[in-house]
MMTF fields as JSON, N, C-alpha, C and O atoms, coordinates in Angstrom:
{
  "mmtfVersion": "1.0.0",
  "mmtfProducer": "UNKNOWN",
  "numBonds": 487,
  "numAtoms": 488,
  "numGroups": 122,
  "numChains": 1,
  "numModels": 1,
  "chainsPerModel": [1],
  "groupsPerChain": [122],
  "chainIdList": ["A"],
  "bondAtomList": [4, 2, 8, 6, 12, 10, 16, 14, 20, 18, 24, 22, 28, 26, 32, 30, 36, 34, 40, 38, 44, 42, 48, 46, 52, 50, 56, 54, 60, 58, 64, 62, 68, 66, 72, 70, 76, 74, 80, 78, 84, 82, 88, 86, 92, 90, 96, 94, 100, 98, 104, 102, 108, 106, 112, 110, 116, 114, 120, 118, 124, 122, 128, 126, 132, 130, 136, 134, 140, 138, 144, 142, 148, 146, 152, 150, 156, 154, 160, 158, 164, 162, 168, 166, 172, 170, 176, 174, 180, 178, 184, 182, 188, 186, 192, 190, 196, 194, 200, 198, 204, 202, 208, 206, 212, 210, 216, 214, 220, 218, 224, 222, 228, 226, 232, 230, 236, 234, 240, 238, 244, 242, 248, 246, 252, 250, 256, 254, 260, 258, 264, 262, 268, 266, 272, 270, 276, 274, 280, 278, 284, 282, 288, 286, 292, 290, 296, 294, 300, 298, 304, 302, 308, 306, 312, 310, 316, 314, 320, 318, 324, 322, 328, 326, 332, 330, 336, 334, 340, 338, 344, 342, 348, 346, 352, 350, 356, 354, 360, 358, 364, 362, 368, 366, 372, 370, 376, 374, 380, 378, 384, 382, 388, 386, 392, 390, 396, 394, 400, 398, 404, 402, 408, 406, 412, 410, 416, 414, 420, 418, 424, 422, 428, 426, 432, 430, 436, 434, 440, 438, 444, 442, 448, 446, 452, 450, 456, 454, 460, 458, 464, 462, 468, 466, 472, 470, 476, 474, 480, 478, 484, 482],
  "bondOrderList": [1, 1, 1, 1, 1, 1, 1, 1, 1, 1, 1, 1, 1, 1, 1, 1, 1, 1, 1, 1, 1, 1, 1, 1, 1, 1, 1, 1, 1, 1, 1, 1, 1, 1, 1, 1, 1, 1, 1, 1, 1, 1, 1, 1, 1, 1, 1, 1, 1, 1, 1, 1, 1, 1, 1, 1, 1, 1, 1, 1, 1, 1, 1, 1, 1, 1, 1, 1, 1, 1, 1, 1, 1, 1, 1, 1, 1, 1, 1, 1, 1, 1, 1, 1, 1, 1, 1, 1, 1, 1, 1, 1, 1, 1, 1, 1, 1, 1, 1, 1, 1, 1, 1, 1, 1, 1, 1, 1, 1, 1, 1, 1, 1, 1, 1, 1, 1, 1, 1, 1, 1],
  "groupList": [{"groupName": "UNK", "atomNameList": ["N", "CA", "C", "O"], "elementList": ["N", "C", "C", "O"], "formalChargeList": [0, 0, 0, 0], "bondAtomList": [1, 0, 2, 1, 3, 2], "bondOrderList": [1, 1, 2], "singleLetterCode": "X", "chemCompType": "L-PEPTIDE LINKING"}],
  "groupTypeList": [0, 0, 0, 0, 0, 0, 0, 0, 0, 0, 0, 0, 0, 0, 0, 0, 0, 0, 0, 0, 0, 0, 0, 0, 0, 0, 0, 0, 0, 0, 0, 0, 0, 0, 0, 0, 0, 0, 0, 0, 0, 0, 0, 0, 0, 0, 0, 0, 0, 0, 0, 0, 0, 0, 0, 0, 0, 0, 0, 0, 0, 0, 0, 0, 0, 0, 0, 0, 0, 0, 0, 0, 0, 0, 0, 0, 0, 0, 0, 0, 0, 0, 0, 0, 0, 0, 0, 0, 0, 0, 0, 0, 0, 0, 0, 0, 0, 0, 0, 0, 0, 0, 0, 0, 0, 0, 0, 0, 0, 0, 0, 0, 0, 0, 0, 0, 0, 0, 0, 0, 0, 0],
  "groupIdList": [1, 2, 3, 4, 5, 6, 7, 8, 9, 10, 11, 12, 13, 14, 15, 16, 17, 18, 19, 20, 21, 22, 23, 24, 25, 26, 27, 28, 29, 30, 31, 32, 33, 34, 35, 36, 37, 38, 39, 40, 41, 42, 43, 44, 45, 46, 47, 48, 49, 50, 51, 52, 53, 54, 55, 56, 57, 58, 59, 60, 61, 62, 63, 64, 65, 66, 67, 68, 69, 70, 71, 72, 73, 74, 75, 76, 77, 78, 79, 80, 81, 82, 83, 84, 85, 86, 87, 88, 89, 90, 91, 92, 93, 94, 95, 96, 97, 98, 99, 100, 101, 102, 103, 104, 105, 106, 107, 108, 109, 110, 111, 112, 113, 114, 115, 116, 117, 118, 119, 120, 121, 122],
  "secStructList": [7, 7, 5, 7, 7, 7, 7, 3, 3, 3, 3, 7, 7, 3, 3, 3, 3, 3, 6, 6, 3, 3, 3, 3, 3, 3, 3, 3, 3, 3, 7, 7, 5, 7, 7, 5, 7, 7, 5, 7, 7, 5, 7, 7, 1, 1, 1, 1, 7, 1, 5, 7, 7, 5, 7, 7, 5, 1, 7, 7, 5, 7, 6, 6, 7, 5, 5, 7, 5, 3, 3, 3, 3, 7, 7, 5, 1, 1, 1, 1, 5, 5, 7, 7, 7, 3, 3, 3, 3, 3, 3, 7, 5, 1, 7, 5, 4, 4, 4, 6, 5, 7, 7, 3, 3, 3, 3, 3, 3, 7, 7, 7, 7, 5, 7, 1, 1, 7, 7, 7, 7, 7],
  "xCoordList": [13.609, 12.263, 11.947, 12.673, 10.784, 10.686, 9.312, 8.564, 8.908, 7.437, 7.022, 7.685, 6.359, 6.011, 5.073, 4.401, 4.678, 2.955, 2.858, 3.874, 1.72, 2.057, 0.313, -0.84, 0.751, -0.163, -0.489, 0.209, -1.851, -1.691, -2.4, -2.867, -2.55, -2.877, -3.288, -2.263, -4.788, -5.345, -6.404, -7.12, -6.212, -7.605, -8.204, -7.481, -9.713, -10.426, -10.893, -10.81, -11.329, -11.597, -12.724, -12.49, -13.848, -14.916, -14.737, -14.944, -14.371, -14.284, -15.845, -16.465, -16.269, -17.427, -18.727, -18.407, -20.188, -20.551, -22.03, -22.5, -22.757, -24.086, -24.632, -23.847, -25.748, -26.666, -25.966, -25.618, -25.173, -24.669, -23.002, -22.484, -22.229, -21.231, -20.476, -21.161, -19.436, -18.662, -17.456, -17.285, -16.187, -14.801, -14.339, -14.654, -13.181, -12.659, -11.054, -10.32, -10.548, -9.233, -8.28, -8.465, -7.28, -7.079, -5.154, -4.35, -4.958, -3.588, -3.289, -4.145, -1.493, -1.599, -0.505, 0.174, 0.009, 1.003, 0.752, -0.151, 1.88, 2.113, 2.978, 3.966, 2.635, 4.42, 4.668, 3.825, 5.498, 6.13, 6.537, 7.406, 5.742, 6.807, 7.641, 6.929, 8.606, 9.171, 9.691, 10.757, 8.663, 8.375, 9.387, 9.777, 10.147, 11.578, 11.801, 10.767, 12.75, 14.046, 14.606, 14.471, 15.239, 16.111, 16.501, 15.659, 17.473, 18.772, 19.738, 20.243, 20.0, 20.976, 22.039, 21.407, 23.551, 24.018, 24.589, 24.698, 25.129, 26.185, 27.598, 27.236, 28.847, 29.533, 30.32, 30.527, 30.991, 32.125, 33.816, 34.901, 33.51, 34.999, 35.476, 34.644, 36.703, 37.311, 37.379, 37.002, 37.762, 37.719, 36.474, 36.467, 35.281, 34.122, 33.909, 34.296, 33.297, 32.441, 31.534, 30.772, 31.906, 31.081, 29.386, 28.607, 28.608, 27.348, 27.351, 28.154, 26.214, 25.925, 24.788, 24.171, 24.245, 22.798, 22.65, 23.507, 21.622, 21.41, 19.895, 19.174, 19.474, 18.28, 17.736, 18.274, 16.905, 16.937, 15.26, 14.302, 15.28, 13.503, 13.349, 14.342, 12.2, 11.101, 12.449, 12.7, 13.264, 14.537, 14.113, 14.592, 13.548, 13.238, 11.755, 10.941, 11.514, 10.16, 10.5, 11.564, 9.548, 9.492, 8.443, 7.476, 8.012, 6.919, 6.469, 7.065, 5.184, 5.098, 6.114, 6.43, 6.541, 7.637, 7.357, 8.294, 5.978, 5.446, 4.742, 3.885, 4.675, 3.677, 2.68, 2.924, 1.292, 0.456, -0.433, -0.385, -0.953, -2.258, -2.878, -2.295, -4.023, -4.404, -5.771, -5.859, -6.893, -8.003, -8.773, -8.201, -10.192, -11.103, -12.563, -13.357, -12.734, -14.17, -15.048, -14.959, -15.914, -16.75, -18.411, -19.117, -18.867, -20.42, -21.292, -20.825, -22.681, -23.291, -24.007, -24.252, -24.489, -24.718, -26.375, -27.252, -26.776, -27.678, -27.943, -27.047, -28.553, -28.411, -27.264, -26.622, -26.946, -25.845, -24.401, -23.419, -24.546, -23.275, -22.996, -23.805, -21.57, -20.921, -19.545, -19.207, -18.999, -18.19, -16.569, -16.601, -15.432, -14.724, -13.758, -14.001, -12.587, -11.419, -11.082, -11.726, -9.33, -8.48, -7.412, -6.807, -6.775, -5.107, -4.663, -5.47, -2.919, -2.468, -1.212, -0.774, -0.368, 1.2, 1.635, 1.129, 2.835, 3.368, 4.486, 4.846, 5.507, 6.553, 7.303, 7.109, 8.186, 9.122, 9.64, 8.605, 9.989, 10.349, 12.134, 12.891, 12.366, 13.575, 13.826, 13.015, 15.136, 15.49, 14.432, 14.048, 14.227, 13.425, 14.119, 15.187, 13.834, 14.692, 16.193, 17.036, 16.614, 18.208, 19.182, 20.362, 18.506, 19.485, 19.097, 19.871, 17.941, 17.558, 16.898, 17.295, 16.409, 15.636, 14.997, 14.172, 15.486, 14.24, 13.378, 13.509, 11.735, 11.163, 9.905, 9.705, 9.563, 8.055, 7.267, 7.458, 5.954, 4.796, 3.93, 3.774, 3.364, 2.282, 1.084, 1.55, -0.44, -1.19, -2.316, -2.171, -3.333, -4.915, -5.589, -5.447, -6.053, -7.122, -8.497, -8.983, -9.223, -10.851, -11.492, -11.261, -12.184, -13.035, -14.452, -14.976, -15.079, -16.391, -16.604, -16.21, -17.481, -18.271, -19.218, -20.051, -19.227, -20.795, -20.687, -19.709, -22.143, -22.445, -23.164, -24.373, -22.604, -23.138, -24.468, -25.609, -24.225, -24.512, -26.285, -27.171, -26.449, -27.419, -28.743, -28.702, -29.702, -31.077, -32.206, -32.713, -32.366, -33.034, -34.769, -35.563, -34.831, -36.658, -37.717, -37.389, -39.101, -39.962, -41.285, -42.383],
  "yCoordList": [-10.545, -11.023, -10.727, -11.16, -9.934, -9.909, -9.672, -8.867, -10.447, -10.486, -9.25, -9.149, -8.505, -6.939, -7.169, -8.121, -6.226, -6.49, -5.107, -4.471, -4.403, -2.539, -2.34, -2.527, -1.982, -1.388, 0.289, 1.257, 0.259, 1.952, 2.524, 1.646, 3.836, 4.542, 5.698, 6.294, 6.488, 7.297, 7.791, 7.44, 8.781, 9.861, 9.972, 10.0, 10.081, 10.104, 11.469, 12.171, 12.248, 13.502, 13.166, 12.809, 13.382, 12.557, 14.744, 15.611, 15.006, 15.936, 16.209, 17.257, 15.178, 15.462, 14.241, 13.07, 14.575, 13.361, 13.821, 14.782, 13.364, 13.599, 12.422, 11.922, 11.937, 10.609, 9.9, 9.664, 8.962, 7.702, 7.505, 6.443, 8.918, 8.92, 9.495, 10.04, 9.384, 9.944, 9.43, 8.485, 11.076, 11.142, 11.304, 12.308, 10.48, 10.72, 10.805, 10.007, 11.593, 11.91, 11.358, 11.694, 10.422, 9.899, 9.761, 9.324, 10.293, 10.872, 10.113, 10.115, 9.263, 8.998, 8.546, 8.92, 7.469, 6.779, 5.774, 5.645, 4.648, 3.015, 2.3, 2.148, 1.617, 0.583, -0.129, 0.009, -0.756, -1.869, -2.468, -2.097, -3.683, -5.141, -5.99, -6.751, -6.026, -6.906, -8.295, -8.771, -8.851, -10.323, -11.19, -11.835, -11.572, -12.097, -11.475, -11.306, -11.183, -10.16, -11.628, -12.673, -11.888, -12.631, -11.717, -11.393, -11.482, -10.804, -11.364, -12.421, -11.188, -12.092, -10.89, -9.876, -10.736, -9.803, -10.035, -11.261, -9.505, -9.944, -9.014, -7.849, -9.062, -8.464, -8.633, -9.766, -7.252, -7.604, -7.261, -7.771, -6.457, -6.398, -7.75, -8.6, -8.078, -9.635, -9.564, -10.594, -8.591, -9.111, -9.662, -10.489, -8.982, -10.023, -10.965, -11.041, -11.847, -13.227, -12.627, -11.666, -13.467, -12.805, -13.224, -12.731, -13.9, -14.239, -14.328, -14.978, -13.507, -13.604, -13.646, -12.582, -14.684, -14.646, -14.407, -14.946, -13.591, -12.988, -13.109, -12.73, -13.992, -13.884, -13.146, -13.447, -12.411, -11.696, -12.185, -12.205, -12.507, -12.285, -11.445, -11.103, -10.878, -10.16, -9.449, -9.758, -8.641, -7.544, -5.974, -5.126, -5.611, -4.457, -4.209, -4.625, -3.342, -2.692, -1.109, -0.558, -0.546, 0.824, 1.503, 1.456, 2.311, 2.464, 3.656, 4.658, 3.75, 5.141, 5.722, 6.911, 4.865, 5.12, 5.128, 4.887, 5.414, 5.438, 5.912, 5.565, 7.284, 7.888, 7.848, 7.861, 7.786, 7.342, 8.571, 9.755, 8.289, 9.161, 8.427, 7.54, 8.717, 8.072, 9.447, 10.398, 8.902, 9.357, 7.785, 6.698, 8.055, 7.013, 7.58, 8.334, 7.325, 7.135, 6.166, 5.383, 6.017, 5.522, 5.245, 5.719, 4.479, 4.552, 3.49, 2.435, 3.993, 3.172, 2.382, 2.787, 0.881, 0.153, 0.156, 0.387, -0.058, -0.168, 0.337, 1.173, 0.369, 0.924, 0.35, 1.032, -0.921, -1.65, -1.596, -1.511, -1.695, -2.041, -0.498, 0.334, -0.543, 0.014, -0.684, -1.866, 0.205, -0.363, 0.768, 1.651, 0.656, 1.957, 1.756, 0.821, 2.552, 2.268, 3.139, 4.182, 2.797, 3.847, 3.808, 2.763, 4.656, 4.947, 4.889, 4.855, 4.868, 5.123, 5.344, 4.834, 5.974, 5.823, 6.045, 6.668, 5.1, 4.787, 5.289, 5.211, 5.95, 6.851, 6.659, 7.399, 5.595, 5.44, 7.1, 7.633, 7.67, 8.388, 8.497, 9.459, 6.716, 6.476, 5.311, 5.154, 4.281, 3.093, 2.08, 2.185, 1.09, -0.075, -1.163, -1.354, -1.932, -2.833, -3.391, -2.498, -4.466, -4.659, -3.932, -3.759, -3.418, -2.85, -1.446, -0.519, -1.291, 0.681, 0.628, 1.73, 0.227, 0.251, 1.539, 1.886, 2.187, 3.261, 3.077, 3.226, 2.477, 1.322, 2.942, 4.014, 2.675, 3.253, 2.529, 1.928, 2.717, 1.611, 2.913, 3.848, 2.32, 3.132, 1.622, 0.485, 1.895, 0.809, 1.383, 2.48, 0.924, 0.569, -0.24, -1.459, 0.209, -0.858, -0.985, 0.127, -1.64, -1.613, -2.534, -3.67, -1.698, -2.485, -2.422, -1.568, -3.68, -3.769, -3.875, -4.792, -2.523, -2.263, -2.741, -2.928, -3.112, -3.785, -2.947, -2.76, -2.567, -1.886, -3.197, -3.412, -3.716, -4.748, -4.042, -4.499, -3.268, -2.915, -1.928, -1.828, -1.31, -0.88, -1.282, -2.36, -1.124, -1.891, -1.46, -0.341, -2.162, -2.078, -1.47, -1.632, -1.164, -0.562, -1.386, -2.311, -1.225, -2.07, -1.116, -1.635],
  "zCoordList": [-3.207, -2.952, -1.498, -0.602, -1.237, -0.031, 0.494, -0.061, 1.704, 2.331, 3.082, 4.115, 2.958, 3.854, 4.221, 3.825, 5.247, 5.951, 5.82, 6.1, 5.405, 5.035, 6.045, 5.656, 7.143, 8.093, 7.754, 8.054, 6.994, 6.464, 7.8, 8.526, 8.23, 8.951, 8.078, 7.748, 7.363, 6.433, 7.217, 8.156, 6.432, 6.543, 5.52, 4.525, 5.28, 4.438, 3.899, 4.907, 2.915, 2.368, 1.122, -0.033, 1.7, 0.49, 0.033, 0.881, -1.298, -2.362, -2.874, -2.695, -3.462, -4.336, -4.212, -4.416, -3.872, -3.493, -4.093, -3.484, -5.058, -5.789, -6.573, -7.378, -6.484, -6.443, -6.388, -5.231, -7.632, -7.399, -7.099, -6.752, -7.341, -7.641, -6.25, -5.385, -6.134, -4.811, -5.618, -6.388, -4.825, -4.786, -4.112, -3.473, -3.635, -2.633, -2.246, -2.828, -1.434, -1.321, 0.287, 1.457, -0.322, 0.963, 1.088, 0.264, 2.362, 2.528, 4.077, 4.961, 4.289, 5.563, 5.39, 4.434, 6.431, 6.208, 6.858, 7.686, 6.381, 6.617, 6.784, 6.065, 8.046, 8.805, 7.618, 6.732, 7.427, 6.844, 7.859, 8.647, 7.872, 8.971, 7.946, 7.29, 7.736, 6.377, 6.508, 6.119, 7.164, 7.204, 6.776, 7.749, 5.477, 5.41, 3.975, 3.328, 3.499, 3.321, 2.231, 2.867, 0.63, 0.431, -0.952, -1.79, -0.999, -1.224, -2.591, -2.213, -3.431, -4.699, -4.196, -3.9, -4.016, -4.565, -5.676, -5.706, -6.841, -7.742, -7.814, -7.657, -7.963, -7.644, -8.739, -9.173, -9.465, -10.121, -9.57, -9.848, -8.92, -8.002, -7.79, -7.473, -7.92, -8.206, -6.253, -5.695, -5.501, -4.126, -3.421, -2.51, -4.074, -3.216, -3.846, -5.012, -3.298, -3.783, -5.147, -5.248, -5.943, -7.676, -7.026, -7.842, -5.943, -5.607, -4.343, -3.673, -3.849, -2.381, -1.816, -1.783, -1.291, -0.964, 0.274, 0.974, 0.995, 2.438, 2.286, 1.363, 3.895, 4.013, 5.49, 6.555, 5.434, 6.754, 7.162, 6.389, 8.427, 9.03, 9.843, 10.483, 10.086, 10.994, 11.568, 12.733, 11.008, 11.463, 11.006, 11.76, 10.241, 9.809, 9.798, 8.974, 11.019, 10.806, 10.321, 10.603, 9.639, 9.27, 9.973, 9.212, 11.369, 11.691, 11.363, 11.756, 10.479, 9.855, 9.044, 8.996, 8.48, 7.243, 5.863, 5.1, 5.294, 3.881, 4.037, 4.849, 3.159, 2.775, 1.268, 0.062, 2.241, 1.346, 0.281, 0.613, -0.564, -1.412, -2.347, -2.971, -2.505, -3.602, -3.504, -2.728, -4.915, -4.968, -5.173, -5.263, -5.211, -5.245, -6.276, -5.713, -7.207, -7.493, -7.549, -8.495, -6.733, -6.539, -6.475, -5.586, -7.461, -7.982, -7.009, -6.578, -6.745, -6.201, -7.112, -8.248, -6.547, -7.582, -6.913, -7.746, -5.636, -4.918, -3.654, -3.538, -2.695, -1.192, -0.507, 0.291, -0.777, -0.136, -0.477, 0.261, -2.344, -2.582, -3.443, -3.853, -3.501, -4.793, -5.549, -5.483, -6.139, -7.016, -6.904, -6.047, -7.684, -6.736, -7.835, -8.599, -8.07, -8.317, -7.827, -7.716, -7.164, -6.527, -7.084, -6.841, -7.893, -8.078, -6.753, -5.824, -6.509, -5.331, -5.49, -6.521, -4.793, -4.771, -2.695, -1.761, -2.887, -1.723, -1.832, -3.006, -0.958, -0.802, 0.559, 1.524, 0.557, 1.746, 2.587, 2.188, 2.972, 3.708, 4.075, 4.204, 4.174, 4.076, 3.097, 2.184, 3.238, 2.344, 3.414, 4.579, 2.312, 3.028, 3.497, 2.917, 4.373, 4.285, 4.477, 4.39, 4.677, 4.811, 3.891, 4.196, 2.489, 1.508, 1.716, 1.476, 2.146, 2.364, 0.625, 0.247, -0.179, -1.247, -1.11, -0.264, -2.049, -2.463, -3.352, -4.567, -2.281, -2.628, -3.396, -2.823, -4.207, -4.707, -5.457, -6.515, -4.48, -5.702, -5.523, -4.738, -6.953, -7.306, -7.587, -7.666, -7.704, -8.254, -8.778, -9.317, -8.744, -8.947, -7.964, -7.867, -7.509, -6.859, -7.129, -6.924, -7.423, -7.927, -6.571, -6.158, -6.233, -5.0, -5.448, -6.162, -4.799, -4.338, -2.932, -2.212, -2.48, -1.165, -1.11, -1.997, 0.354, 0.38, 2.003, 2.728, 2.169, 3.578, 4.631, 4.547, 5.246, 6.196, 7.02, 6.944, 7.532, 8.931, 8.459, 9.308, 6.957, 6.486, 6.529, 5.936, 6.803, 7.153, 5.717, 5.64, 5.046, 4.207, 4.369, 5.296, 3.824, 4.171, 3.708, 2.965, 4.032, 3.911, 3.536, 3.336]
}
């Protein structure tokens, strides 16, 4: 079980962009701060302990140690808002962590955008 803080660092690549719809392509990488670390081992070798629990804190940063990608499509709903989903996959570089995990996530993400800063017309 373990707490991460994943600081991404990306570049953006808008691909395809016509009335409501936009695609987009995004490539970079991301620290891992791994916040606390807790560990089960189980062992069958009769010389170690058959259970071993290890808890580690704020000991392993990864800086720029995951590499990122995903794509994004994304529809506008209005001048302000849209709507999005992003596939993604994450790719350590090295092992994560106190055990070195060769950690890979992949996800989904579905966002709603909203443009703050846009001034509506009159």
């Amino acid at each position: 079980d373990c707490r991460v803080l994943d600081i991404p660092l990306n570049i953006n690549y808008k691909l395809y962009s016509k009335k409501q719809n936009e695609i987009k392509l995004s490539t970079g990488l991301s620290s891992y701060m791994m916040l606390k670390e807790d560990y089960s081992f189980n062992y069958t070798n009769p010389s170690y302990p058959s259970d071993y629990v290890y808890e580690v804190r704020n000991e392993n940063k990864h800086w720029l140690g995951v590499v990122n990608a995903s794509v994004e499509y994304q529809r506008k709903i209005n001048s302000t808002m849209s709507i999005g989903i992003q596939p993604f996959v994450k790719i350590p570089l090295d092992g994560v962590g106190y055990s070195r995990v060769k950690l890979k996530t992949a996800g989904v993400a579905v966002k709603l955008n909203i443009d703050l800063g846009k001034k509506t017309q009159k």
